[in-house]
C-alpha positions as CSV (number, residue, x, y, z in Angstrom):
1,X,0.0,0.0,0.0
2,X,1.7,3.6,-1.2
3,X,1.7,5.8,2.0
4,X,-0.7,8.8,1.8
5,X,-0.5,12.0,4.1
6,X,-4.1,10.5,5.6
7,X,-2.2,7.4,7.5
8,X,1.2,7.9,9.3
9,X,1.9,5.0,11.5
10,X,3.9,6.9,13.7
11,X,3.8,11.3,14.8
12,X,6.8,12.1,16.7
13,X,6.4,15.9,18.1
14,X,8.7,18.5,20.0
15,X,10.4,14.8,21.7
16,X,13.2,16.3,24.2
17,X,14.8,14.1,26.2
18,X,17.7,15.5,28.1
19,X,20.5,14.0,30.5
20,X,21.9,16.2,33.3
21,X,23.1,19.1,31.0
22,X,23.0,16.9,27.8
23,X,19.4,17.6,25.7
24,X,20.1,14.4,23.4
25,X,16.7,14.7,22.1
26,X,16.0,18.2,21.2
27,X,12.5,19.0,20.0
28,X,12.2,16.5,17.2
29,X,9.5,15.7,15.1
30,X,9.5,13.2,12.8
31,X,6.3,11.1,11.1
32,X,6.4,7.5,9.1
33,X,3.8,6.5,7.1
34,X,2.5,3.1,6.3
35,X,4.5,1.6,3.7
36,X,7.2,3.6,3.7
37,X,11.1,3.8,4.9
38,X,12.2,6.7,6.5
39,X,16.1,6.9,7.1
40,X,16.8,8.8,10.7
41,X,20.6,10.0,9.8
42,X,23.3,12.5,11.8
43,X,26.9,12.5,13.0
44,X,27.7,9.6,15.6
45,X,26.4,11.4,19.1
46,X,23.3,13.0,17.2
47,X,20.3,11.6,18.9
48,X,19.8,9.2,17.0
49,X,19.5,5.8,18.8
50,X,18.3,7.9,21.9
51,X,15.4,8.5,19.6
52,X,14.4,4.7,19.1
53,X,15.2,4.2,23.0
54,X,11.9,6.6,23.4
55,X,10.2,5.7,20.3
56,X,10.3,1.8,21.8
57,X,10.2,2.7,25.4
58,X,13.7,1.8,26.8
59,X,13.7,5.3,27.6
60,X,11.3,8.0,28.7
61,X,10.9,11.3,27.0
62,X,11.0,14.6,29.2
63,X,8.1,16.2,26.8
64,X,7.1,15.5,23.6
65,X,4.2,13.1,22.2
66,X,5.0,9.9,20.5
67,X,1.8,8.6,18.7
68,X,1.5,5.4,17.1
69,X,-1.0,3.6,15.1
70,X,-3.2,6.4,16.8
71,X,-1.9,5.6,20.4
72,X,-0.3,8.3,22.3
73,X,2.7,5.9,23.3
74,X,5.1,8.5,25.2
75,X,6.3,7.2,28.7
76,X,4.5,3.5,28.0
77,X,6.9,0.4,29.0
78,X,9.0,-1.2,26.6
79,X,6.9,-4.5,26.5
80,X,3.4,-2.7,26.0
81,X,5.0,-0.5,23.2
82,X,5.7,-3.9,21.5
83,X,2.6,-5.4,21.7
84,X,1.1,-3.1,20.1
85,X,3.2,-3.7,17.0
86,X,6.6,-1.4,17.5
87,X,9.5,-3.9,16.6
88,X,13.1,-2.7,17.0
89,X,16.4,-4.3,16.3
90,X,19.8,-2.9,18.5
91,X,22.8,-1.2,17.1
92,X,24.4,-4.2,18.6
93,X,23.5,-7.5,18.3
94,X,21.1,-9.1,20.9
95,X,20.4,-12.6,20.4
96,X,20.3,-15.3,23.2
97,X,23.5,-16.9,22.9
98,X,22.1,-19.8,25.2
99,X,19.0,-20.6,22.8
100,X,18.4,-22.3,19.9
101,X,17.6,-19.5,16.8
102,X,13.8,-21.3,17.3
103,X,13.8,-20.5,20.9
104,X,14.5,-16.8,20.2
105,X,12.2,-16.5,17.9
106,X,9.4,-17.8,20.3
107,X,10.6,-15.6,22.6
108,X,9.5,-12.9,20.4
109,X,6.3,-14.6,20.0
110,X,5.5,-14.3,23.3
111,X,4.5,-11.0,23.2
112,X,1.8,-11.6,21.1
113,X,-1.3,-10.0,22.5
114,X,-3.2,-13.8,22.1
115,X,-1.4,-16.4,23.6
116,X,-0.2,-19.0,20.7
117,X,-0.3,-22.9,21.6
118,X,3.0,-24.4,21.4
119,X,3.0,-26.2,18.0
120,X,2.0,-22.9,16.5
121,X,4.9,-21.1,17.9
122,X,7.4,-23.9,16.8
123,X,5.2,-23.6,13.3
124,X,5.5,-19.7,13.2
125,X,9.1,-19.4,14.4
126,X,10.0,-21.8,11.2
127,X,8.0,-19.8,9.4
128,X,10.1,-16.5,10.2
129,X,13.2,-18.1,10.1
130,X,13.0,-18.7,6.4
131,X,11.3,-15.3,5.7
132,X,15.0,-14.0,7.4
133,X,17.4,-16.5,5.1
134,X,17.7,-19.3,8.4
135,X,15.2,-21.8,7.2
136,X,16.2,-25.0,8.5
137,X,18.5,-23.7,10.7
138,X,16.3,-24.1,14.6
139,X,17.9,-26.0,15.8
140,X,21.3,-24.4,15.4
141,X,22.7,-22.6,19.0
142,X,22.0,-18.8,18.6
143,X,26.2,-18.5,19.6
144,X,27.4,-20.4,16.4
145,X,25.6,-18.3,14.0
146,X,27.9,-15.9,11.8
147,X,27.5,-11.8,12.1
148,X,25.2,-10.9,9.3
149,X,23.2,-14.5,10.2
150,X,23.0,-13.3,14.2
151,X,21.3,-9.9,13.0
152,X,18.9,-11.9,10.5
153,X,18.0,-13.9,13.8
154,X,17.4,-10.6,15.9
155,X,15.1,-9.2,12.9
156,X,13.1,-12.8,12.5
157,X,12.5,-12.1,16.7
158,X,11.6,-8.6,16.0
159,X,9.0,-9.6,13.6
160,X,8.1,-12.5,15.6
161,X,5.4,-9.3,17.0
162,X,4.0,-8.8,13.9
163,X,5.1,-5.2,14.0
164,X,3.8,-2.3,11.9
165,X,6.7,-0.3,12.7
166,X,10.4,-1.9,12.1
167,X,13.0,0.5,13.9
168,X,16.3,-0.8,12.5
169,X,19.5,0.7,14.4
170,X,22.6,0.4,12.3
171,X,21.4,-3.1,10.7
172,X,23.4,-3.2,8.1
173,X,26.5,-2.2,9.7
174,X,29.7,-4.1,10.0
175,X,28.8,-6.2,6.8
176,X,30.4,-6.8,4.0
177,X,30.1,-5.7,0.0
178,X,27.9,-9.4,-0.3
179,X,26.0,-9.1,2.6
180,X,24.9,-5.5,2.4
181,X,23.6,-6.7,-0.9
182,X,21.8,-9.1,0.5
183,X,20.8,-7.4,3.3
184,X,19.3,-4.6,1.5
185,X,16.9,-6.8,-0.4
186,X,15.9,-8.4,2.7
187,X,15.1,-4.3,4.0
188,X,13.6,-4.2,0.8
189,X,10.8,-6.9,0.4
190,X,9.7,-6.1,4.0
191,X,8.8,-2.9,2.7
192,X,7.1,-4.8,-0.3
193,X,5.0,-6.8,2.1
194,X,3.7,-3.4,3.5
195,X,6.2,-3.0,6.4
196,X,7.3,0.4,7.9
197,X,10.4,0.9,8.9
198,X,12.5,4.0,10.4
199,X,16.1,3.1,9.6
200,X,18.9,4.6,11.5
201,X,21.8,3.9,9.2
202,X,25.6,4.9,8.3
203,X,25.7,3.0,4.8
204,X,25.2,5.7,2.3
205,X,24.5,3.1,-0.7
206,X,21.4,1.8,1.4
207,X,20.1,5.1,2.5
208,X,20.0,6.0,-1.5
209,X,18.7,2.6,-2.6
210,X,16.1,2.2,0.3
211,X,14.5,5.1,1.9
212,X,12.2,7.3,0.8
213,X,12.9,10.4,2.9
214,X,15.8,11.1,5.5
215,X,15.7,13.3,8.9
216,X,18.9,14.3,9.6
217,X,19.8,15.0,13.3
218,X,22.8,17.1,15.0
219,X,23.1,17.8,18.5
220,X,19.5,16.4,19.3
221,X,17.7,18.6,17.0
222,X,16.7,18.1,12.9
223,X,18.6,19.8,10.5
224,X,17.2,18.5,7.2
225,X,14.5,16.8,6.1
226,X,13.9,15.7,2.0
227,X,14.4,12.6,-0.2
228,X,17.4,11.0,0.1
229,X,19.4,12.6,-3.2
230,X,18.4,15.9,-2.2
231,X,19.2,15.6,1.6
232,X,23.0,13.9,0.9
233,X,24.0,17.2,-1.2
234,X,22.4,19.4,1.2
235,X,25.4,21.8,2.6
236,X,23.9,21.8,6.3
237,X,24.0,18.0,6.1
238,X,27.6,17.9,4.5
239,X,29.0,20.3,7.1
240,X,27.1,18.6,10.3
241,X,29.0,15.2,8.9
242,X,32.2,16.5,7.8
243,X,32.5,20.1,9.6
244,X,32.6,22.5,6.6
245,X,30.5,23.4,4.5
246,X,30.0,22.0,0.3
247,X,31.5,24.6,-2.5
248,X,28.7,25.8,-4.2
């Protein structure tokens, strides 16, 4: 479905959240509409991932709303925040090293507002293992899985809840020239199956092939917001990332 001004999954307004002195959040507003990929972009120490802490509910915000689906969200716990379809993946890895790749799946799948029966979870958790490129695979310890396959296994647990929203923080990082590839394709058909997703990335040649707009973020507040091609030549952007400013 093509997003429409009519149906934003998520409304982020005037979001502040500060620590001691620090405002890492300063004032943001942001909106993601259904169907779409927004990239959430800045300098390292911009806000970003303190952004999906409040977004998801790891943190709470000082002021601001955060509506989702409708739902004003701000302040709610992590787990409620989930259930009501807000998926997140971490900038690093979090997959239980102690479990099968099926048993952290159906982790995820616990948080499903109706309780599943136990064949179904096993069923479900297969299922989302091969949607991820781990079919056949859960049986396999969570520990001996390779890089990129430990963050398909954190993404098939994040959409163990059936999400609407997909925060992704830094997915793609660390991979390399074959699995970005691959990776973005996998980005890419979730957003074919309807997904949204707010993507907090570094890797320029995914922001270009994937999103369709950017917020850029520096010091806790946005600086830019526009497609993707006009946002990367924007001078403001250039010189919050490099520290001067593009010739004309």
């Amino acid at each position: 479905m093509q997003p429409t001004a009519q149906s934003p999954v998520l409304e982020v307004s005037a979001l502040t959240r500060a620590f001691g002195g620090l405002v890492a959040v300063n004032a943001l507003d942001l909106t993601v509409h259904r169907g779409e990929i927004v990239g959430l972009l800045g300098p390292n120490g911009s806000g970003k991932t303190t952004a999906l802490n409040l977004m998801s509910g790891l943190l709470r915000p000082d002021s601001g709303t955060i509506r989702f689906a409708g739902t004003d969200i701000a302040g709610l716990p992590a787990y409620r925040i989930a259930r009501l379809g807000l998926a997140r993946t971490f900038q690093l890895v979090r997959v239980l090293g102690g479990m099968t790749c099926s048993e952290n799946v159906r982790a995820g799948l616990t948080f499903h507002r109706s309780p599943l029966a136990s064949g179904e979870m096993n069923d479900t958790a297969a299922i989302l293992l091969e949607r991820v490129g781990l079919g056949g695979q859960g049986q396999r310890p969570a520990s001996e899985l390779t890089y990129i396959d430990q963050k398909r296994l954190e993404l098939a647990r994040a959409l163990a809840l059936k999400p609407q929203l997909l925060l992704l923080d830094e997915w793609l990082a660390g991979l390399n020239p074959s699995e970005l590839l691959i990776g973005i394709e996998l980005i890419r058909s979730l957003k074919n199956d309807g997904l949204s997703i707010l993507l907090v990335e570094h890797v320029m040649d995914a922001i270009r092939s994937l999103c369709d707009r950017c917020v850029v973020m520096n010091s806790g507040r946005k600086i830019a917001e526009d497609e993707p091609g006009l946002v990367l030549t924007d001078p403001v952007v250039i010189e919050a990332y490099l520290g001067v400013v593009a010739d004309a």
